[in-house]
N, C-alpha and C positions, 0 to 999 in steps of 0.2 A: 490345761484342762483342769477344771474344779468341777468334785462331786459334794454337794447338801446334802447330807442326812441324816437321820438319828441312828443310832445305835440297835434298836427294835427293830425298824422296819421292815417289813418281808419282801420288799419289791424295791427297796433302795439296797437290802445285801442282793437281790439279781444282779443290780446293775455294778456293784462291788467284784462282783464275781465273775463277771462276765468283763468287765476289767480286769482284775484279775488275770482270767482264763488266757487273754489277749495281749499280757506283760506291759501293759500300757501305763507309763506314767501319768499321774495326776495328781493334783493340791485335794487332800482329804478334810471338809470342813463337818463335822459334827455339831448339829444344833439342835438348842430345846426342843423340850417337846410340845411343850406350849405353843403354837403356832401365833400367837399375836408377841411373843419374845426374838421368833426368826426375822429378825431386820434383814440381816446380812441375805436371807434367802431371799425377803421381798426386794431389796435393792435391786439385786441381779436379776428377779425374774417377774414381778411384778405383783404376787402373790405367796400364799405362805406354806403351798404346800410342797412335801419333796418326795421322790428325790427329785434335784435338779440339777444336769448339769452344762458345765457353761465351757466351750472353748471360744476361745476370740469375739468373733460377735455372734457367734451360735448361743443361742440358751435355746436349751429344751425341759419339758416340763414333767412330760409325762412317760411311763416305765417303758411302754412300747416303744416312742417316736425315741428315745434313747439308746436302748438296744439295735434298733433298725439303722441307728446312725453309727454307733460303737462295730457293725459288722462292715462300716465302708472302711474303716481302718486295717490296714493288715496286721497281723497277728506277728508276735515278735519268738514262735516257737515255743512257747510254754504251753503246753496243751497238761500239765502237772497241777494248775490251780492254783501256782505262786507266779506271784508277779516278778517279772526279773526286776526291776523298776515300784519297788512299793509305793502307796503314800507317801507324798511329799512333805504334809504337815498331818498331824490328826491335834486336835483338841476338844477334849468332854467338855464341852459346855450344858449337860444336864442338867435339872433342879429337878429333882424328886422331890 
């Protein structure tokens, strides 16, 4: 499982968190802000905005349709808000 998104976002830290919440492993990709610099996001999902995330041949796009998919998973007993399992990778890719 891979989550896209900046650093800012209010609706890409939900879907972090609710990760999180869930102890669920996942590859952490952080990208520009710039939306015509997110390749890696439009690759996977066809367009530039995020968060997105991607398992296997799922890509979902949008905060809702993520979350509603993130609660078919069962929870791994962390109900604490730390992930037993953190990000896999993080990198700032930012430009201010």
């Amino acid at each position: 499982m891979k989550l896209y998104h900046t650093a800012w976002c209010p609706e890409c830290e939900v879907v972090r968190q609710k990760l999180a919440k869930q102890g669920l492993a996942y590859e952490d990709e952080i990208v520009p802000d710039v939306r015509p610099l997110r390749t890696s996001v439009y690759e996977a999902s066809g367009q530039y905005f995020v968060p997105v995330l991607v398992d296997g041949e799922i890509v979902l796009t949008e905060t809702e349709e993520i979350l509603e998919y993130l609660d078919t998973y069962p929870s791994n007993g962390h109900e604490s808000g730390e992930a037993s399992n953190p990000p896999l990778n993080s990198q700032d890719e930012r430009k201010d």
